[in-house]
N, CA and C of each residue as an Amber inpcrd file, in Angstrom:
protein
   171
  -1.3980000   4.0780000 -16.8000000  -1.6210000   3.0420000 -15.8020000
  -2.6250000   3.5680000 -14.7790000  -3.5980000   3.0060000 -14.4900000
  -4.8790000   3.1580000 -13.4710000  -4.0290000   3.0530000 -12.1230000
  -4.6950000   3.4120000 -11.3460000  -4.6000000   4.0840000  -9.8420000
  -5.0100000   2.4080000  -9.6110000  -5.9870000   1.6750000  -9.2010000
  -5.8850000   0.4940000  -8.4100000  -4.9270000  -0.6460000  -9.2720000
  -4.4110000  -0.7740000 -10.6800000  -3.6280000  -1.5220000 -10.9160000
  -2.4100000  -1.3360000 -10.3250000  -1.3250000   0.0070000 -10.1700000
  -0.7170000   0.7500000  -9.3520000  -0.5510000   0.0880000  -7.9950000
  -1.8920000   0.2700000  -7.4640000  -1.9760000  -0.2450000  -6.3730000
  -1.6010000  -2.0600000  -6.0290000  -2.3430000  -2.5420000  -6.9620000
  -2.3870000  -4.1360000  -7.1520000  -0.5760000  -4.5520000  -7.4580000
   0.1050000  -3.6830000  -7.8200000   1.9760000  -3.7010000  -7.8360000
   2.2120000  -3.6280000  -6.7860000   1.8590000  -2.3250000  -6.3290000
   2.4380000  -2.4450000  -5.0820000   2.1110000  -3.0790000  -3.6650000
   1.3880000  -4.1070000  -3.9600000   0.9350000  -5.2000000  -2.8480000
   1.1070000  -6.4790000  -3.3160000   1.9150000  -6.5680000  -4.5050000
   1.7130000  -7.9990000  -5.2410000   0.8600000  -8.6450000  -5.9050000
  -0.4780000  -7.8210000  -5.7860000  -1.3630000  -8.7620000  -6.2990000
  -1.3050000  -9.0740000  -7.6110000  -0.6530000  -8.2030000  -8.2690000
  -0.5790000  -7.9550000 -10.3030000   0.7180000  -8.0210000  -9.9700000
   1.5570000  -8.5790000 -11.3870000   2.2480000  -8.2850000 -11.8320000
   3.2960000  -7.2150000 -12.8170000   4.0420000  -6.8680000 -12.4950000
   4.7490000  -5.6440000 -13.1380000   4.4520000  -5.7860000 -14.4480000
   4.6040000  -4.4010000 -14.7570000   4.5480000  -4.3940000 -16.5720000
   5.6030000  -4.7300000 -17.0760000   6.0240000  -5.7150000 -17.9100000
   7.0570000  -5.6820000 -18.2970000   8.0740000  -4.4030000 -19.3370000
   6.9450000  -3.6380000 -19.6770000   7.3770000  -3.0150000 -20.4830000
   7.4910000  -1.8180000 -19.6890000   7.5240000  -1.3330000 -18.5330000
   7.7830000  -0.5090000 -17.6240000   9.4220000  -0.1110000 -17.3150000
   9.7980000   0.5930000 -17.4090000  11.2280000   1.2470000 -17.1230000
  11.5240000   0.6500000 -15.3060000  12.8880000   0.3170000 -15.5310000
  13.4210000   0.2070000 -14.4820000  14.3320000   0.4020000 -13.8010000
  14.6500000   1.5180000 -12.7490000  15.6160000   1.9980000 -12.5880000
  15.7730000   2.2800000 -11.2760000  16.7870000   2.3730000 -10.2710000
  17.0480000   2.0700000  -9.1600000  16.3000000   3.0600000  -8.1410000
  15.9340000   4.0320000  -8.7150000  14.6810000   4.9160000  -8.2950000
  13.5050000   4.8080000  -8.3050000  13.5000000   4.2310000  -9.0260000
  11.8260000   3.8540000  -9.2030000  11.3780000   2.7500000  -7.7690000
  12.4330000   1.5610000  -7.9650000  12.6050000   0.5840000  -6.8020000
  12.5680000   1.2460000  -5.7600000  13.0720000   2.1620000  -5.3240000
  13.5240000   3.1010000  -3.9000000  11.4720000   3.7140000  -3.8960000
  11.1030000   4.4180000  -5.0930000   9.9960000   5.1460000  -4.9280000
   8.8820000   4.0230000  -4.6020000   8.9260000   2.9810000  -4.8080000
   7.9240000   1.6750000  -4.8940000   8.0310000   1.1640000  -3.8430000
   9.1640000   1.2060000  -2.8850000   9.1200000   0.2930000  -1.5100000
   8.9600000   1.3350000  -1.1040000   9.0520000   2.5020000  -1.3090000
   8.7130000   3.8210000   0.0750000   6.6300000   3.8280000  -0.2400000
   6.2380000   3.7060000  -1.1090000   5.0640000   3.9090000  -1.1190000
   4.2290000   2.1550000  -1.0330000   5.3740000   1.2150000  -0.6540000
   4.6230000  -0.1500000  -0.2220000   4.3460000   0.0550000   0.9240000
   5.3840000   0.7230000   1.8410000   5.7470000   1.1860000   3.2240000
   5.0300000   1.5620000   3.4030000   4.4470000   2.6850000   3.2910000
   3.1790000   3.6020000   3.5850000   1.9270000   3.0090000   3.3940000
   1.5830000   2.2650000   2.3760000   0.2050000   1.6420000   2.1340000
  -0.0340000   1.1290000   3.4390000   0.7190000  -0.0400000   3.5900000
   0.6930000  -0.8900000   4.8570000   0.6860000  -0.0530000   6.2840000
   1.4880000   0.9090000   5.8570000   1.2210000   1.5770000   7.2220000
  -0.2260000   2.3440000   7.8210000  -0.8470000   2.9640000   6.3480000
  -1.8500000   3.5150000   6.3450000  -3.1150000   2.1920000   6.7650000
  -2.7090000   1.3330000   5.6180000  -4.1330000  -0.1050000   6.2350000
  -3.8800000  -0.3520000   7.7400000  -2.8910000  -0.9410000   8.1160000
  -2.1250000  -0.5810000   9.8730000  -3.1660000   0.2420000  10.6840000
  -2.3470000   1.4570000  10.4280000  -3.7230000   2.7770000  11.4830000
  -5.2150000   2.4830000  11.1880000  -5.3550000   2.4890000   9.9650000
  -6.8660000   1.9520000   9.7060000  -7.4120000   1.0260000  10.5200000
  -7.0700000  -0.2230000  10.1470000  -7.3620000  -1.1360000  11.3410000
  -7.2410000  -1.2930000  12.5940000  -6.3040000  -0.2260000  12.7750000
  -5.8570000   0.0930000  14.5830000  -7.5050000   1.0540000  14.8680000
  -7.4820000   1.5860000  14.4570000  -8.4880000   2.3040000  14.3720000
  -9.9870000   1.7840000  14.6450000 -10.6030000   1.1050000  13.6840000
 -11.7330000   0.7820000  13.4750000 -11.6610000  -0.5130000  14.7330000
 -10.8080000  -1.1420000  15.4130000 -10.5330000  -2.4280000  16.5490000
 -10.6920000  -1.5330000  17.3920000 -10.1760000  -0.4030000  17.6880000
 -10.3970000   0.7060000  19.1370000 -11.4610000   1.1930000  18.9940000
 -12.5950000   1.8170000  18.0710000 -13.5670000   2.1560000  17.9940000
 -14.8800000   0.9970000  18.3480000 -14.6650000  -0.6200000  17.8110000
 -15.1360000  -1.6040000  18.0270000 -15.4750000  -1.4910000  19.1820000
 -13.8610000  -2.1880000  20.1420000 -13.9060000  -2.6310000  21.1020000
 -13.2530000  -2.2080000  22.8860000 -13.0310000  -0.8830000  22.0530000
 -12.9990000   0.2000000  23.4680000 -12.8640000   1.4190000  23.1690000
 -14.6920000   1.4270000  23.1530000 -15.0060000   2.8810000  22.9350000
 -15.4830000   2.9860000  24.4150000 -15.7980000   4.1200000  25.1270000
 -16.3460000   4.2500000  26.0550000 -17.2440000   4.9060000  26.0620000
 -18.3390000   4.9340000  26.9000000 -19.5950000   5.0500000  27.3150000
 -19.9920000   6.1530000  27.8540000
């Protein structure tokens, strides 16, 4: 499995494989690394809005 399909799961955009194992760990490992994506795009954009629009001079 490719790194941005991966990715495209864990934001919804694709759908799961069906033929993918499923097990109550995996679920636990998949919302801890949905968590983080979002958190990481989050700072990102916190980021690049403070650099925008109050940087100082």
């Amino acid at each position: 499995m490719g790194i941005w399909r991966q990715l495209a799961e864990y934001l919804y955009i694709k759908k799961k494989d069906p033929k993918a194992p499923t097990t109550t760990w995996i679920k636990y490992m998949h919302g801890i690394n949905r968590i983080s994506i979002f958190m990481f795009l989050a700072a990102i954009l916190f980021i690049i809005i403070r650099a925008l629009f109050f940087h100082r001079h």
